[in-house]
N, C-alpha and C positions, 0 to 999 in steps of 0.2 A: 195458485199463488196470487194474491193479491196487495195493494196498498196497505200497509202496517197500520197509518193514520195514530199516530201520538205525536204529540207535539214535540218540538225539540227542544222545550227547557222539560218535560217531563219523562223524553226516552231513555236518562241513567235509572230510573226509580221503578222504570218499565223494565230493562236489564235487568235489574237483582234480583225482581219477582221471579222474573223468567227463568234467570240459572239456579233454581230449585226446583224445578221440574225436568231437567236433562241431562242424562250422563255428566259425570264431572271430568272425565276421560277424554269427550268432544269438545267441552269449553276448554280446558287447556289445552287442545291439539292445534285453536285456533289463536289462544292468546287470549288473555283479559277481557269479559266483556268491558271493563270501565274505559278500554283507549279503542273502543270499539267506534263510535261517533265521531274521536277525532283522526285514525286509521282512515275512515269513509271520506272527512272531507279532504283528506292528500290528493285524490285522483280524481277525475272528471265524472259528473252527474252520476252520484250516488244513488242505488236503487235500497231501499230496504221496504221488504218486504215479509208477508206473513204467509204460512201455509195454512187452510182451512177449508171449510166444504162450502161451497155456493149458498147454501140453505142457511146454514152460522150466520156467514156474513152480510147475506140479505138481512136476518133476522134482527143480527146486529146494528147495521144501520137504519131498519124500519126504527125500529123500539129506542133507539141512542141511547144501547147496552154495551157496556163491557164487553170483548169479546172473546170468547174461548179459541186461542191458536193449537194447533198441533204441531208447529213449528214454525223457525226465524229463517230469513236471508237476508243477509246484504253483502253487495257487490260492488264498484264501479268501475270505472274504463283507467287503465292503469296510464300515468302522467308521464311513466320513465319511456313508455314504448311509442317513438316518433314516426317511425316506418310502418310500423305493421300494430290495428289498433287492436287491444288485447284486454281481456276479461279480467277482473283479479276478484275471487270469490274468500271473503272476508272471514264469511261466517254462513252456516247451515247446516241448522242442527231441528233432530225432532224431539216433542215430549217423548214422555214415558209412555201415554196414550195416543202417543199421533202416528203410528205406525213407523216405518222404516225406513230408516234413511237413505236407502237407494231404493225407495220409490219416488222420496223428497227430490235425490239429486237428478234422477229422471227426467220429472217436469221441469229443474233449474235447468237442465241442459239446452233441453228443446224451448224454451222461453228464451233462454238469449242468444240462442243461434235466430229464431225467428223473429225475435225484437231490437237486440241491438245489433251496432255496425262492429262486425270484428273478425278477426281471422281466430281466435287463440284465447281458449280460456285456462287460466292459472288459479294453482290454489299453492296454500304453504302448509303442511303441515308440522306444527312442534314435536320434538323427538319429547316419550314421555319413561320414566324409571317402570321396567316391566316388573311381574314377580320375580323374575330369574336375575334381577338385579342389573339389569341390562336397560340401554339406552336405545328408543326407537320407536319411530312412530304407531300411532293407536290404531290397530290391527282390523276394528271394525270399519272405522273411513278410509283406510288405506283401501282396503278390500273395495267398498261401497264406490271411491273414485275408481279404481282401475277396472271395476265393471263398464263405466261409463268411457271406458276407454283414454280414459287419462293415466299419461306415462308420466317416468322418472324424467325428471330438465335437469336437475343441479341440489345441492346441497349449499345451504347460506346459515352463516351466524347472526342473529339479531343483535342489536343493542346491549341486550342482558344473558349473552352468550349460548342462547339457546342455539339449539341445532334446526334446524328445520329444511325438510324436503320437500321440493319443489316438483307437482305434478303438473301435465300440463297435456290438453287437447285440441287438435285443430283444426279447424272449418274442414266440411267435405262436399263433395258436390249434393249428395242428398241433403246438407243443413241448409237449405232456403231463408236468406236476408227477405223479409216477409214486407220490412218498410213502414212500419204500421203510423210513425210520426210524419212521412213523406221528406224524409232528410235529402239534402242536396247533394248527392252521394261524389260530386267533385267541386264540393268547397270547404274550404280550409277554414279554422277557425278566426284566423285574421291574417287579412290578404292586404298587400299595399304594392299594387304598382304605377310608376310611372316612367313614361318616355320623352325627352325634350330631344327635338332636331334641331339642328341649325344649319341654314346656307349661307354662302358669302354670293350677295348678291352686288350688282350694281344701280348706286341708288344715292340718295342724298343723307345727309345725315341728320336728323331731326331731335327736336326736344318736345315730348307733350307734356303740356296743363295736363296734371292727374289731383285730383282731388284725394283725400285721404280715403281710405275702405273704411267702411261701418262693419261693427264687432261681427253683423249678421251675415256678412257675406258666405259664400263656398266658397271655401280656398285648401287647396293641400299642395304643401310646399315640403320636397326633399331638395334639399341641397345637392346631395349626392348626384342625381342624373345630371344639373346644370352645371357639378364640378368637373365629372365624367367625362360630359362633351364638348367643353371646353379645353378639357386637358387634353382631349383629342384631338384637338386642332394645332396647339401647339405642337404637340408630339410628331403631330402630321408638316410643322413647321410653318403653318397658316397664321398662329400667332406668335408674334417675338416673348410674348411678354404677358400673362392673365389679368398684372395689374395695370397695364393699358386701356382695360376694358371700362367706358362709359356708363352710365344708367341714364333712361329718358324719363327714368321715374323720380323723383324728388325722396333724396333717401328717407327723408318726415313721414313719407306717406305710404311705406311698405317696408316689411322687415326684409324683404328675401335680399333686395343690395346688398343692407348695411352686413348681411351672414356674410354673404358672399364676397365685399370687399374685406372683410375681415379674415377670409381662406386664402383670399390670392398672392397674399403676400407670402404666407406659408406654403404654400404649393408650387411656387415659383423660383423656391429651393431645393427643392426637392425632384427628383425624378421617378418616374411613372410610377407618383402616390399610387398606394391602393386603397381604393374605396371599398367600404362592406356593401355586400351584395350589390354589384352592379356590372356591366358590360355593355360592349358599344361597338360602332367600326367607324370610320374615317373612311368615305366612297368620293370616287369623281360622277358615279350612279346613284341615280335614286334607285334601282330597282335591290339593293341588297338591305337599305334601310326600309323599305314596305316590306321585306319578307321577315325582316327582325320583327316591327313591330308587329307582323301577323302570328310568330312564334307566343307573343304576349298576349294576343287576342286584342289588338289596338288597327286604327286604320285612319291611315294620315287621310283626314277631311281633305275635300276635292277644292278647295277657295281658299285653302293655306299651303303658302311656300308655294308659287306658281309662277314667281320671273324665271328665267334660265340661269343655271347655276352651274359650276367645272365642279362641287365641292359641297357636300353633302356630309353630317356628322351626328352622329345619335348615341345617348347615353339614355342606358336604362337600369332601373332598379327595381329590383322582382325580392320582394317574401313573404313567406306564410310562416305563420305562427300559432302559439297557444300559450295563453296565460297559465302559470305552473298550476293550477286546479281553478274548476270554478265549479258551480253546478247550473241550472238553467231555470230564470224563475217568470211564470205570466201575472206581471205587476199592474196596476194602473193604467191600463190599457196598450202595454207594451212588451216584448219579449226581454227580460235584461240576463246578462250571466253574475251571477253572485259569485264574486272574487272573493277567498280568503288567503290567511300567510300574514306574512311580513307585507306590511303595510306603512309607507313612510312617507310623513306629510312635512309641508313646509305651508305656515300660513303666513301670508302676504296682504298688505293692505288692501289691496285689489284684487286679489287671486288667492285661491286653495288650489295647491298644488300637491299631487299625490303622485307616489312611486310605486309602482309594482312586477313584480320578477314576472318574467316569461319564461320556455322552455328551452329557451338559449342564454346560457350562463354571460355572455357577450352584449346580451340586449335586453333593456328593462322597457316599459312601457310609464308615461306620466301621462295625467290626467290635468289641464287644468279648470276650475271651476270658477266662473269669473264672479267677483259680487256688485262691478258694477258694467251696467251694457252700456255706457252715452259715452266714455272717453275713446274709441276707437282703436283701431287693431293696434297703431304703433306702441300705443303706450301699453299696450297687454303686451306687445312682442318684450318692451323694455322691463316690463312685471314680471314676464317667464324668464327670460334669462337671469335675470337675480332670483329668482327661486331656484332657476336648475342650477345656479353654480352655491349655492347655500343648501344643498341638498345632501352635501357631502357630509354637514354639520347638524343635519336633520334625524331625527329619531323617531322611532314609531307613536304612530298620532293615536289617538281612543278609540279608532275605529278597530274590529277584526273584521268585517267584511265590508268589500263597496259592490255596488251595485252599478253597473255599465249596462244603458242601451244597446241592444244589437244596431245597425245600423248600415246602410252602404250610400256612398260618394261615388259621383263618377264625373270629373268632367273631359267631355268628349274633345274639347278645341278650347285652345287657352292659346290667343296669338301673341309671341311674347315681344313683339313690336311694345307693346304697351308697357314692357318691364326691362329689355335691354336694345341697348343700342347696338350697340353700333363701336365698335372698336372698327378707328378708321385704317384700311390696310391697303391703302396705296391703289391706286386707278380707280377711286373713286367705289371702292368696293365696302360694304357694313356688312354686319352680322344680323340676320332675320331669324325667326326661329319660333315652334310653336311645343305647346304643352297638351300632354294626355297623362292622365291618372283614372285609380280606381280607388278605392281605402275601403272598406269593408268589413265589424265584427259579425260574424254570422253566428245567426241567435236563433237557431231553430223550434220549432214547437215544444217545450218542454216533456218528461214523459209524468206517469202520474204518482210514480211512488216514489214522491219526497216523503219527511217527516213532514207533520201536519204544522200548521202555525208557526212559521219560521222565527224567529227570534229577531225581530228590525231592531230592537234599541240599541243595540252596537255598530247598527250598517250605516254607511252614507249612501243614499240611494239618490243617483244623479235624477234630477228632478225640468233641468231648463239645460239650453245649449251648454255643448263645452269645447276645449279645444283636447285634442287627442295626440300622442306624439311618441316616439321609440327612441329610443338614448342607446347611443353605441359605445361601447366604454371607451374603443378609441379616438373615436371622433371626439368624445366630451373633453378628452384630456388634451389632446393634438391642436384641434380645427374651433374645442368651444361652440359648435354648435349641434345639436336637435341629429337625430338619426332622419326625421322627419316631422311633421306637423300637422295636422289639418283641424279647422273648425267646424263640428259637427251639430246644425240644428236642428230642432224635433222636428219638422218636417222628415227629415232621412232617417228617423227610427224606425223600428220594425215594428210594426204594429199587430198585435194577437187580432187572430181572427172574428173576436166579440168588438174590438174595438173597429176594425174595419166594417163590419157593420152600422154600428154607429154611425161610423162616417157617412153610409151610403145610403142610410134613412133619416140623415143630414139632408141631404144634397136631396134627396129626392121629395121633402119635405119642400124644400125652399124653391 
């Protein structure tokens, strides 16, 4: 089994040849080859591949010949299964000259037990009109699957009321995950957490000179943790009141106040709002807050939050996710995931603003791309929120796919002396309080059987920093603000391993 290598504007032209040399019996058991490319890119990092002898394919690539196959596959990692990751085998068929198809299916087995990550390979087979005038799948892959030990899961109607059965095999202790790409076998395709504590200290109340943030800074701002453990201190009865609460920051010169004084008035109606994905506790101990945050893999820096305190309060927000398909491309000296689908842009004087589905019906993902870097964070914060709330009225832009940097953020200590005061609450008591986050697309080493010459003139492929951000359909409609935010610059992309050389005979040059 190897790389197919046809381009992707010429793999339908490549299809038609090919379904002239194979049962016609196995092409419709799998469905049309012509929705076969667009089938592949529904689910994550499509493999298509060809079956051949070593010798052909040498041959073939020495001489850059045409290549004689004896058979197709393609497969990819199925989008609908969130829990357990699972195989969905598309298509695999042999010529008339390539021998049998449960030799074929053989090596497909043991190829992606030992190559990809999965518990559960799935296929569908179409019910087909027998001689006997009867309805039911093609007798020779049924047989050729259930050798390989693939059972009955279920019966489904497709779109155009076909029947199709559902076989399905899974992982054993003999199938050895072999690793061959070195995948982070415990991280999630996009991760974002953060933790904000706060104590009621005693102390003075202050105002700092803050100068406005330059577009370039790190920053990732959820609202959610600093709504969380705020509302926990009311709750706890610590605060009378959310919108009591001060800024030592200049609201001109950071967007997270102006969210923020724009939620307290709303929340301050309401009782114990719920926030998406978050949790917290209200302690008179620090020790139940360090073992929270050690749940989340965080750890309250030793020179933050260190006067003595009765009152201790932490709000956290934890999720992992996945964009409804993408595939994994090594671009330009960097790992990106090529995003396809429903694609919806909102273009802005100063911002390209893009929307795209995740695998939570509840939470969309927006991209914004800035066009100009000198005017500073506030006025981009003021540019995205008229994009995110014009988005509603927004319809799909030219692109069908975009291109996202892998990437990962972390900041360790963020003291937010420098972002909230100080709600004063009597004996001379403020509000102190510090920030941890992570944000993360994880963009692993691609594998190698894409289609060959991907087709860029319809992609936008993020090229310079961007700001990155998760929209919660409640929150957008309720609170009006961002599920969260963060500004990601090319320093924190993931760089392909040719490119990290680069760098290193850079450096070792100079």
């Amino acid at each position: 089994l190897k790389p197919l290598r046809v381009s992707a504007k010429d793999i339908n032209i490549f299809l038609r040849q090919y379904e002239q040399l194979v049962d016609k019996n196995v092409i419709k058991s799998y469905g049309s080859l012509g929705e076969l490319q667009e089938k592949a890119a529904a689910g994550y990092e499509p493999y298509w591949m060809c079956y051949t002898t070593e010798s052909e394919y040498r041959k073939a690539e020495e001489e850059k010949n045409a290549l004689s196959i004896k058979g197709l596959v393609v497969f990819h990692l199925d989008a609908t299964s969130k829990l357990r990751p699972r195989v969905c085998i598309l298509h695999a068929s042999v010529t008339a000259s390539g021998g049998t198809i449960n030799e074929l299916l053989a090596k497909l087995v043991q190829f992606i037990w030992s190559n990809v990550r999965c518990e559960e390979i799935r296929v569908g087979l179409v019910h087909l009109q027998t001689e006997e005038e009867k309805v039911a799948p093609y007798d020779l892959l049924k047989l050729a699957y259930q050798e390989q030990k693939f059972k009955w899961k279920t019966l489904n109607n497709d779109e155009q009321g076909n029947r199709i059965l559902i076989l399905g095999v899974n992982r054993t202790e003999g199938c050895t995950f072999l690793n061959p790409r070195g995948l982070d076998l415990n991280a999630d395709s996009i991760t974002f957490k953060q933790a904000v504590v706060y104590t009621l200290v005693y102390g003075k109340e202050t105002v700092a000179e803050l100068s406005p943030k330059p577009l370039s800074c790190e920053m990732t701002m959820s609202q959610c943790a600093f709504l969380d453990s705020l509302t926990r201190l009311k709750l706890a009865g610590k605060i009378a009141s959310l919108s009591t609460i001060k800024f030592n920051t200049p609201v001109e010169s950071d967007f997270l106040p102006l969210c923020l004084s724009n939620c307290f008035s709303i929340m301050d109606t309401k009782s114990g709002y719920a926030l998406p994905a978050t949790k917290g506790i209200c302690s008179s101990e620090k020790k139940p807050i360090n073992d929270l945050l050690s749940e989340q893999g965080f750890k309250l820096p030793d020179n933050l939050l260190t006067k003595p305190s009765d009152t201790y309060c932490i709000g956290i927000q934890s999720l992992d996710l996945k964009f409804s398909n993408y595939d994994i491309a090594d671009y330009n000296g960097y790992f990106y995931l090529q995003i396809s689908g429903n694609i919806i842009l909102s273009d802005q004087p100063d911002i390209t603003l893009l929307l795209l589905s995740s695998d939570d019906e509840g939470i969309g993902f927006f991209l914004v791309i800035p066009k100009n870097e000198n005017i500073g964070s506030t006025n981009y914060w003021e540019a995205i929120s008229s994009g995110l709330a014009k988005l509603e009225s927004a319809g799909p832009g030219p692109y069908s796919e975009v291109w996202i940097p892998g990437f990962s953020l972390e900041n360790k200590q963020h003291n937010l002396s420098s972002h909230i005061v100080s709600a004063s609450f009597g004996d001379k008591k403020i509000l102190e309080g510090c920030e941890l986050s992570k944000c993360s697309v994880y963009c692993p080493k691609p594998h190698e059987y894409h289609l060959a010459e991907h087709d860029k003139s319809k992609a936008l492929i993020i090229s310079k920093g961007f700001y990155f951000g998760l929209l919660h359909e409640k929150m957008q409609d309720e609170l009006k603000i961002p599920l969260m935010i963060t500004y990601v610059p090319e320093d924190k992309w993931t760089k392909s391993p040719h490119q990290k050389l680069l760098d290193q005979l850079f450096v070792s040059i100079i």
